[in-house]
C-alpha positions as CSV (number, residue, x, y, z in Angstrom):
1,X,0.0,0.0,0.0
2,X,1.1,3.7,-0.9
3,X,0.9,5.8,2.2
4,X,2.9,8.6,0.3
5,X,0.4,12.5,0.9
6,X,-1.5,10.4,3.6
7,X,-3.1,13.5,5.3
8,X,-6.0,13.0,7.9
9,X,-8.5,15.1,10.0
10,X,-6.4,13.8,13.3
11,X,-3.8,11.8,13.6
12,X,-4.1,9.4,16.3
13,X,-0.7,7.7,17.8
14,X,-0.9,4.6,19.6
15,X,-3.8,1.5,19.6
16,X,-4.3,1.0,23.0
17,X,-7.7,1.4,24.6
18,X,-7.5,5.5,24.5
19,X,-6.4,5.4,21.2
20,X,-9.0,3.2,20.2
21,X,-11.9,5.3,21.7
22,X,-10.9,8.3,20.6
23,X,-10.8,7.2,17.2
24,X,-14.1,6.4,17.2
25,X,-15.3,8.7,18.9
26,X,-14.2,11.0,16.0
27,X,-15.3,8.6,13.6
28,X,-19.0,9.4,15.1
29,X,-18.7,12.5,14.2
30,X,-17.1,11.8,10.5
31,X,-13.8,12.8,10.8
32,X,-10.9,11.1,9.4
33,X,-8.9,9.4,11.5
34,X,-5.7,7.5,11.0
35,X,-4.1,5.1,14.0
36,X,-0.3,4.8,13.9
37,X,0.9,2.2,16.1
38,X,4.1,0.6,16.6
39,X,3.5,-3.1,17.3
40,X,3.0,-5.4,14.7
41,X,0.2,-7.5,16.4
42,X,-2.3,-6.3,19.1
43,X,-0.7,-7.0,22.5
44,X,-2.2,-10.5,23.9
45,X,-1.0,-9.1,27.8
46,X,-4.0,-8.6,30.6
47,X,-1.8,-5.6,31.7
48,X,-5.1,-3.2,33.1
49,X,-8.0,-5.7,33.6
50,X,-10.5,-3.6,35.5
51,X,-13.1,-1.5,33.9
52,X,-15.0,1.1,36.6
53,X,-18.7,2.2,37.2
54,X,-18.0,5.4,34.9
55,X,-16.5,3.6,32.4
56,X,-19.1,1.3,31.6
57,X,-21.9,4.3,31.8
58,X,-19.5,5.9,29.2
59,X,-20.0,2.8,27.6
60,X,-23.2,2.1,27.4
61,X,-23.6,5.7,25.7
62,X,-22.0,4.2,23.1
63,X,-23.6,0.9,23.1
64,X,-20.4,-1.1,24.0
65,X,-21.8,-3.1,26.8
66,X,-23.1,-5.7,24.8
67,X,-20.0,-6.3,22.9
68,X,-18.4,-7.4,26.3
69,X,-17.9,-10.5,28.0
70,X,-21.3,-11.4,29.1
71,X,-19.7,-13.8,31.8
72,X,-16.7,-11.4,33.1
73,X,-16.6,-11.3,37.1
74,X,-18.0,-8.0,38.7
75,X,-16.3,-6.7,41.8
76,X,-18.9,-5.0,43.8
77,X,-16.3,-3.5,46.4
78,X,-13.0,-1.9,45.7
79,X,-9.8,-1.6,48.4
80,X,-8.2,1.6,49.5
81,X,-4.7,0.4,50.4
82,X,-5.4,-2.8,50.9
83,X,-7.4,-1.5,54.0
84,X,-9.7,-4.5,55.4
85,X,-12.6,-2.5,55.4
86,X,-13.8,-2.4,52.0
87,X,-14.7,0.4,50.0
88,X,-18.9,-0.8,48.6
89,X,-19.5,0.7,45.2
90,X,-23.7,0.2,45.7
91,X,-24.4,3.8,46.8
92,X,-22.6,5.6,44.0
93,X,-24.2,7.4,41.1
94,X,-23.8,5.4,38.4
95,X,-25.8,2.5,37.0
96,X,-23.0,0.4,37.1
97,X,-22.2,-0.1,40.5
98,X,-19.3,-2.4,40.2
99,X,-15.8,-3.2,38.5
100,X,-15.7,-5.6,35.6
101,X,-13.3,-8.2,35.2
102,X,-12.1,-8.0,32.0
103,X,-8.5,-8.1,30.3
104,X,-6.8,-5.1,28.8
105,X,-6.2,-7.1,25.2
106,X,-10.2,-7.9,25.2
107,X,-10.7,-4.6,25.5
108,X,-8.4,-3.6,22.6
109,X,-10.2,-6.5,20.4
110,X,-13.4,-4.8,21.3
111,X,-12.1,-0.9,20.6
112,X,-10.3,-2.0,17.6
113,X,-13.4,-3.5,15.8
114,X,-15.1,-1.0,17.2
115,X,-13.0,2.0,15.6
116,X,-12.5,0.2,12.4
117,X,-15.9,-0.6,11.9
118,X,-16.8,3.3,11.8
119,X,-14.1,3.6,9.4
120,X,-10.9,4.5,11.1
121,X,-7.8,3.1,9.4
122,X,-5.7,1.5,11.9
123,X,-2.0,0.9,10.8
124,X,0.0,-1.7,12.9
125,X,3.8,-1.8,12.2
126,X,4.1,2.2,12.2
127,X,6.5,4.1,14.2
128,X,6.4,8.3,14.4
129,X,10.2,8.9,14.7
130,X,9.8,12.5,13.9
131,X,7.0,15.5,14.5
132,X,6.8,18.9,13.1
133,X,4.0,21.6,12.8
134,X,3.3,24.8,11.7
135,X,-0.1,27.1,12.1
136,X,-2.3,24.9,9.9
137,X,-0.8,21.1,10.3
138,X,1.0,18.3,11.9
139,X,3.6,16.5,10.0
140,X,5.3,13.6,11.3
141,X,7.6,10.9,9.8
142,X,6.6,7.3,9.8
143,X,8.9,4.0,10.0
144,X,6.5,1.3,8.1
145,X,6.8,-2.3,6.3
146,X,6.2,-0.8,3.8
147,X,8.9,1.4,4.3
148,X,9.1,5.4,5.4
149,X,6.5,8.0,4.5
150,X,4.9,11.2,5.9
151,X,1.7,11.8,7.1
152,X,-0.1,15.3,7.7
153,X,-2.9,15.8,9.7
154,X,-5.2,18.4,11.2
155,X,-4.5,17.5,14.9
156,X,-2.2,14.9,16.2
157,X,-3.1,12.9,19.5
158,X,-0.1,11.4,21.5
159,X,-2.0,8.4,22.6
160,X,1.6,6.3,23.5
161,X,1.4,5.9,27.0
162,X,3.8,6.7,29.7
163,X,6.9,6.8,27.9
164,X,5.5,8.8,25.0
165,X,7.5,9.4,21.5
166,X,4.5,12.3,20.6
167,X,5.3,13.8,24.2
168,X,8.9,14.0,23.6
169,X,8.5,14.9,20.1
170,X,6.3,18.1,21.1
171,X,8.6,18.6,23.5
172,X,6.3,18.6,26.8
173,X,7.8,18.2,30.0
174,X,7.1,15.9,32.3
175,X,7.8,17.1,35.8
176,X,6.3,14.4,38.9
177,X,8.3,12.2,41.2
178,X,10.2,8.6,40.7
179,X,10.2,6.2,43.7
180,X,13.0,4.7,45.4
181,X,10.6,1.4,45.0
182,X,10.7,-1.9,42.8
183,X,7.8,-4.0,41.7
184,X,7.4,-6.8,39.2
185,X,4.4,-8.0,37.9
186,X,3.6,-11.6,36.8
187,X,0.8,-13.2,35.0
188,X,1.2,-16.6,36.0
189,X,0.3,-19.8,37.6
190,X,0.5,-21.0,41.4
191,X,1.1,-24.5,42.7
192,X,0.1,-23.1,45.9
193,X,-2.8,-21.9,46.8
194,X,-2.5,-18.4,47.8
195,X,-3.0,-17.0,50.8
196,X,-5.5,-14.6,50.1
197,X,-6.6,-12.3,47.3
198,X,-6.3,-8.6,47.2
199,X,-3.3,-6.5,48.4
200,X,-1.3,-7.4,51.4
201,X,1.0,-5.7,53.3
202,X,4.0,-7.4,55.6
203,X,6.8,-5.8,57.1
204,X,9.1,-6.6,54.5
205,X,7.0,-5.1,51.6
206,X,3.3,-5.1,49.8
207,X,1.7,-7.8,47.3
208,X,-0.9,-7.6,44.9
209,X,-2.7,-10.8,44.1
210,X,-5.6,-11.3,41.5
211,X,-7.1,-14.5,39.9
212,X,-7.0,-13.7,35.8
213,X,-9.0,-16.9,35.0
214,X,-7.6,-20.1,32.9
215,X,-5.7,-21.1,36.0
216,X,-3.4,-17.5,35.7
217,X,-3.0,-15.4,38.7
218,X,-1.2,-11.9,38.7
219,X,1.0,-11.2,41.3
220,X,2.9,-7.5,41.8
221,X,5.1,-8.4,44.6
222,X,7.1,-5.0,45.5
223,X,10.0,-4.4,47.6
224,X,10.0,-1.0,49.7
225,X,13.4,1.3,49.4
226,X,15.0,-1.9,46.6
227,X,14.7,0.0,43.5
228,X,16.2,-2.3,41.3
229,X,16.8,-1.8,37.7
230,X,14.3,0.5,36.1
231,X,14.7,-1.1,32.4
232,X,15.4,-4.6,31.2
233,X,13.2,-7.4,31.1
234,X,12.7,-9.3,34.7
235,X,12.7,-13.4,35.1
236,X,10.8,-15.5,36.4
237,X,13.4,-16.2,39.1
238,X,13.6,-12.8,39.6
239,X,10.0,-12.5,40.4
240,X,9.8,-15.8,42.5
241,X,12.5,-14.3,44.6
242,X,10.7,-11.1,45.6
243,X,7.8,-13.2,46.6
244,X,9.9,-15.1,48.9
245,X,11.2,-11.6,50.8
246,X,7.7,-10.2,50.3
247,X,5.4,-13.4,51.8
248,X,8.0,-15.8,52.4
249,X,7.1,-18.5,49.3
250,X,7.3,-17.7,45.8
251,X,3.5,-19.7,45.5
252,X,5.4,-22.3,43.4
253,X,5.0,-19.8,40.5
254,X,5.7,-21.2,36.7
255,X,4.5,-20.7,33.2
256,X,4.5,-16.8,33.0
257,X,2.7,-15.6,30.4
258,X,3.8,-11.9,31.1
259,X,6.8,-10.4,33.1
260,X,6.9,-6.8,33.7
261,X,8.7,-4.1,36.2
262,X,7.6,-0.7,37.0
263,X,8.1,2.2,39.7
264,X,6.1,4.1,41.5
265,X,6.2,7.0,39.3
266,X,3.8,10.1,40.0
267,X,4.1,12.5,36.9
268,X,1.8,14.8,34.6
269,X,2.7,16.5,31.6
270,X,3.2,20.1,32.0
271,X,0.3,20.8,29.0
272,X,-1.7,18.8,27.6
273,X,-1.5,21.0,24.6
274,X,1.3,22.0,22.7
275,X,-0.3,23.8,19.3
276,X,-2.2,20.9,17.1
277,X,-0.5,18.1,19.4
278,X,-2.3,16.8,22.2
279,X,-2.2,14.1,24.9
280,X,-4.3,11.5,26.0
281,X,-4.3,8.8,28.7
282,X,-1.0,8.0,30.0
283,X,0.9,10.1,27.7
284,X,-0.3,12.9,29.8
285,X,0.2,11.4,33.0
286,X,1.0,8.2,35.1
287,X,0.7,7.2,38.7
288,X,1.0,4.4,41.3
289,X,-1.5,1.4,40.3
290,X,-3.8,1.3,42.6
291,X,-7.5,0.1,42.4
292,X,-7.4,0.5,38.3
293,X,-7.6,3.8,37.9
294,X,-5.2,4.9,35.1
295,X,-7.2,3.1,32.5
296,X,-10.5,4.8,33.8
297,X,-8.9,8.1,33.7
298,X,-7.6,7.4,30.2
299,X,-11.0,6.7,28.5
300,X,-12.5,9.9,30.3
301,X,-9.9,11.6,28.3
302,X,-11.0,10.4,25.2
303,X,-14.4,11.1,25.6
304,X,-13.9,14.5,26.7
305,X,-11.8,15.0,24.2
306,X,-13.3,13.4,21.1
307,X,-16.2,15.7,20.4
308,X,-14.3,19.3,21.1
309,X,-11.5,18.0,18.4
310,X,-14.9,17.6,16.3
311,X,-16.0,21.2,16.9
312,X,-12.2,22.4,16.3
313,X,-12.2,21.1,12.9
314,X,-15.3,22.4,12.0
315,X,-14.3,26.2,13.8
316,X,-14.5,26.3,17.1
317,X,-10.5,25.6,17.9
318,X,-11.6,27.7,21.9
319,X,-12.9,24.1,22.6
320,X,-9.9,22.5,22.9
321,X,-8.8,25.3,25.6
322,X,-11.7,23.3,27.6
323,X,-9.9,19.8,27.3
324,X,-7.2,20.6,30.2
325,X,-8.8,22.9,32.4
326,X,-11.3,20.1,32.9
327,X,-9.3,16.9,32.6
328,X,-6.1,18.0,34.8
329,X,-7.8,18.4,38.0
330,X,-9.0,14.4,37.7
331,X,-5.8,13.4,37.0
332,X,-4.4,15.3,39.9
333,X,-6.8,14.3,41.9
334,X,-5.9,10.5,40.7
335,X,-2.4,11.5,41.8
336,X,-3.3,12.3,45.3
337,X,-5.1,9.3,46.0
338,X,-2.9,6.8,44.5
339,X,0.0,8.5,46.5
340,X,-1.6,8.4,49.8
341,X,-2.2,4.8,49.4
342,X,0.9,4.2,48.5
343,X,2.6,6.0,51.7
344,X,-0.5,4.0,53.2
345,X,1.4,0.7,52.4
346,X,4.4,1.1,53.9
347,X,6.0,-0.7,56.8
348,X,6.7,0.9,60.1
349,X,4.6,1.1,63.6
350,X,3.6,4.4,62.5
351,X,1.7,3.2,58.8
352,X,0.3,0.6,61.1
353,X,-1.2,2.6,63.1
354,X,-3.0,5.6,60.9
355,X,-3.4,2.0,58.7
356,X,-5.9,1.2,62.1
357,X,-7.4,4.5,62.6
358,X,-8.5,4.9,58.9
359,X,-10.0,1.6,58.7
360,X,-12.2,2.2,61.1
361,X,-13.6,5.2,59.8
362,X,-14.3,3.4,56.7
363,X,-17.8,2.3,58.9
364,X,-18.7,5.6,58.7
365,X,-20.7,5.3,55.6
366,X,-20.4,8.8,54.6
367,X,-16.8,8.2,54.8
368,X,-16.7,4.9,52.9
369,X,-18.7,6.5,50.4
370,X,-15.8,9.9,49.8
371,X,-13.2,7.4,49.4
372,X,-15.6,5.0,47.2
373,X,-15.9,8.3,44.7
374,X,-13.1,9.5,45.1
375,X,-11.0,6.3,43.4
376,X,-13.9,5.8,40.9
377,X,-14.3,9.4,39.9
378,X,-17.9,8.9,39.9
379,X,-19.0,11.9,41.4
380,X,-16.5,14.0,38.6
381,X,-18.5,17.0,38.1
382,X,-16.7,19.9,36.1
383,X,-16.6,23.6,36.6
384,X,-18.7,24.8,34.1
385,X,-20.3,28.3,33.6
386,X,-24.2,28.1,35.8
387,X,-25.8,28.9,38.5
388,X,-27.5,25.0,38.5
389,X,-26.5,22.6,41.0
390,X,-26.6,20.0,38.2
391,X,-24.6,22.2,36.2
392,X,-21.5,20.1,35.4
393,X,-22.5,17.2,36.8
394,X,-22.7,13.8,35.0
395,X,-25.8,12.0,34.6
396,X,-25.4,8.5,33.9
397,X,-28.8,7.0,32.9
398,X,-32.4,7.6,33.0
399,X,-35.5,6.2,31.9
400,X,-38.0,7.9,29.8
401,X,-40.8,7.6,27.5
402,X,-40.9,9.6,24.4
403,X,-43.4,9.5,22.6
404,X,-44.9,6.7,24.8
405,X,-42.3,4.6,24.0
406,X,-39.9,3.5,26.9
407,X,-36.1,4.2,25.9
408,X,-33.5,5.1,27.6
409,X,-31.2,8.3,27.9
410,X,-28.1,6.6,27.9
411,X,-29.6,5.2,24.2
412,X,-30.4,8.3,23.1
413,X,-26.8,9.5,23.6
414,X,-25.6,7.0,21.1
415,X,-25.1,9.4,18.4
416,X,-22.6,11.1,20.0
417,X,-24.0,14.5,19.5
418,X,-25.3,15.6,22.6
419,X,-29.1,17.0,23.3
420,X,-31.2,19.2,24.5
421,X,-33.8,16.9,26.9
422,X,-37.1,18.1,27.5
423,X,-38.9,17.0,30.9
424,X,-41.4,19.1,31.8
425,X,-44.7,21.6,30.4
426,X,-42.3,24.5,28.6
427,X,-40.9,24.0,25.7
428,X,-37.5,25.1,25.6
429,X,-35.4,25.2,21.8
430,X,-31.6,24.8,21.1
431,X,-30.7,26.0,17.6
432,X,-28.2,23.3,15.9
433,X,-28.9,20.6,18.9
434,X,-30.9,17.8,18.9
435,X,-34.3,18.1,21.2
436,X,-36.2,15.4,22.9
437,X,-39.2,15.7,24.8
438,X,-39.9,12.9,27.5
439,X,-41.2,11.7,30.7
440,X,-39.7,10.3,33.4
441,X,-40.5,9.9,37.5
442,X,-39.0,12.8,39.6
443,X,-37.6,14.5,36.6
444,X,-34.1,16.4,37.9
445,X,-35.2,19.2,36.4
446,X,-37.3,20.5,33.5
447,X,-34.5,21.0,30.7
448,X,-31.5,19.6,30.4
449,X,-28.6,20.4,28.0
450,X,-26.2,17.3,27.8
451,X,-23.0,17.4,26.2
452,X,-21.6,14.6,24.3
453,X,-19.7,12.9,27.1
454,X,-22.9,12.9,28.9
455,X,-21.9,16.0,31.6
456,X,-25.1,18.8,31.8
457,X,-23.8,21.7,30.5
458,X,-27.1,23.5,31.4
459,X,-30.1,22.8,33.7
460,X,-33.1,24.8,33.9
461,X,-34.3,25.9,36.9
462,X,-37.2,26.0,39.5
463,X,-38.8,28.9,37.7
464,X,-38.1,27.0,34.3
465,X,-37.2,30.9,32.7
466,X,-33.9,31.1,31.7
467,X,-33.3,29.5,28.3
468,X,-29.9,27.3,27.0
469,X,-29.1,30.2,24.6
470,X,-26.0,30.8,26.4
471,X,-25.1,27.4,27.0
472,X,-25.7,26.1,23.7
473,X,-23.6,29.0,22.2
474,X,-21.1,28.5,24.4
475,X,-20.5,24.5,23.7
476,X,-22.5,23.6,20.7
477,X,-23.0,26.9,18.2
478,X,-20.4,26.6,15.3
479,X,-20.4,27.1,11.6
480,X,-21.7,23.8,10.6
481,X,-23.9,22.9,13.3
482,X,-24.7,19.1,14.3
């Protein structure tokens, strides 16, 4: 094939699960969209393997759900720490109260069709060894089978995770902390049975230990203040031997069927932005893997960024200004969390005993339910211009009848497109956005606009008279309207 003057609306770089989404998410909105990734062959690794509550909402406003495992495990509870009191998921807002079970490379599988399927063109084998752009484009050289070529597009996304080419490229910094702390990871299988799931923590270190299904378990043992090498490829000695410092057996461990080693880094890009080259997912920031959230944070990304690059193409470039200001303060706020569980795990007298006092305060429901949120992100509500309490918020299902018919609002989102959702007597209008008129018990309020990634950009209120004008020219009004 002749990639030679291969130019696209955006330029997306890397296939993993951000990628993926993003892609089509532009797709939805009938962009072009190329996919440059490096490996040959979609990566067969579970690497992340937990898919949150907001996630799956997010999900099933695209109609995803169905195309997943129909059997995969749901964790009800999550861990903060490995604390003993768990954190229950039942009383958050979301309609997926729960973590599924599922392995990163299904996910891909799923994306990738998904993508393609809406007409992205995915190219495995590619490698960006070189970015420039000017005012109007993004040029970047392409190592290939097929050989070298160059590619232009309107917008590049550096979707490459942690160690990104596109980040470097750009030349974005990326300022945060490395820790003084080794741990391996292992896909694998026990002869012993272990002694107990979850995380654990022992005076020597902390362990991680999850069953993956078809008799694999994963097991992240890691050794506090032992940072060991940060590159090269570990061994399954070498990961038998920090489970017998870390629990005192290696679990009779064999037949790996991936080896990895990481740090506990804690970085974020300094911009998100750097002219027509953005970041997504890891690529704009990383953190200590605890309870699943990088994943999670990486498709909230690409959903709040796939319909702003839309309205950029099509004029309204302000949007993109919106893509940081709203997504840094989640990742930050991932940041936090995943380093205060990770000083949490620590040995000493001292951990041990804030480790006691914290746990029980998780019985304080109220309490469980901060912490709950607060690593699932499912109370995320942006700051957005209105006086609405709702304002911001995200609203992840609700029933309705339109037209007498029952449907859904998470179905009615499918397009990608946003609304404008009428509840109540008054008719209210949004020039260039879709309007439904509906029914449903205890209405939240009479009108609501909802953007594309399903957050209420405007509510109306008690008195039902201020209008969505000013919403809808704030975040929808453009020169080819929807």
């Amino acid at each position: 094939m002749n990639f030679a003057k291969s130019h696209s609306d955006v330029l997306v770089i890397g296939a993993g699960p951000i990628g993926l989404l993003l892609a089509a998410e532009l797709r939805l909105g009938g962009a072009s969209v190329t996919v440059l990734e490096r490996l040959t062959e979609p990566s067969t690794f579970s690497k992340a393997f937990g898919i949150g509550g907001r996630t799956l909402d997010l999900f099933d406003q695209r109609g995803l759900l169905d195309h997943l495992p129909a059997d995969a495990h749901r964790w009800g509870a999550g861990h903060f720490s490995g604390l003993p009191t768990w954190l229950t998921y039942d009383r958050l807002p979301t309609a997926h109260p729960y973590v599924l079970r599922i392995a990163q490379h299904e996910t891909e599988l799923l994306l990738a069709g998904h993508a393609t399927r809406l007409g992205a063109d995915l190219r495995r084998g590619h490698t960006v060894t070189a970015l420039a752009q000017d005012a109007d484009r993004v040029q970047v050289t392409v190592d290939s089978p097929q050989g070298t070529y160059t590619a232009t597009a309107d917008y590049l996304i550096g979707c490459d995770g942690g160690r990104s080419t596109v980040r470097k490229l750009a030349g974005i910094g990326f300022p945060g902390s490395t820790g003084e702390t080794a741990s391996l990871l292992g896909d694998v299988v026990l002869t012993e049975e272990p002694p107990r799931t979850g995380m654990t923590r022992t005076d020597t270190g902390m362990i991680f230990i999850g069953p993956l299904g078809d008799g694999l378990h994963r097991v992240v043992p890691t050794l506090f203040d032992e940072p060991g090498p940060e590159h090269g490829e570990p061994t399954l000695e070498e990961l038998r031997a920090a489970l017998r410092v870390v629990i005192g057996t290696d679990l009779g461990a064999h037949s790996p069927r991936w080896l990895s080693r990481f740090r506990d880094n804690s970085r974020i890009a300094e911009s998100y932005r750097c002219g027509r080259v953005l970041l997504a997912g890891d690529a704009a920031h990383v953190h200590a893997p605890f309870g699943g959230q990088g994943l999670n944070l990486g498709f909230g990304d690409a959903m709040n960024l796939g319909w702003k690059l839309l309205a950029a193409l099509r004029g309204r470039e302000d949007l993109l200004e919106t893509y940081e200001r709203e997504r840094r303060p989640v990742a930050e706020r991932v940041l936090t969390n995943t380093r205060a569980q990770f000083a949490l795990s620590r040995p000493g007298e001292q951990v041990t005993a804030l480790r006691e006092l914290l746990d029980g305060l998780l019985d304080i429901p109220e309490v469980n339910d901060r912490l709950a949120a607060i690593t699932t992100s499912t109370t995320l509500s942006y700051d957005l211009p209105g006086a609405h309490p709702l304002t911001g918020t995200f609203l992840a299902d609700l029933p309705l009848a339109v037209d007498g018919e029952p449907v859904r609002l998470a179905e009615l989102l499918r397009p990608g497109k946003g609304l404008l959702l009428n509840l109540g007597e008054q008719e209210f209008r949004a020039e260039g956005v879709p309007v439904v008129s509906a029914k449903t018990e205890n209405p939240p309020a009479a009108a609501l606009l909802i953007r594309p990634d399903g957050h209420i950009a405007w509510a109306a209120g008690p008195e039902g008279a201020d209008g969505p004008a000013e919403a809808v020219e704030l975040w929808f009004s453009r020169p080819d309207p929807w």
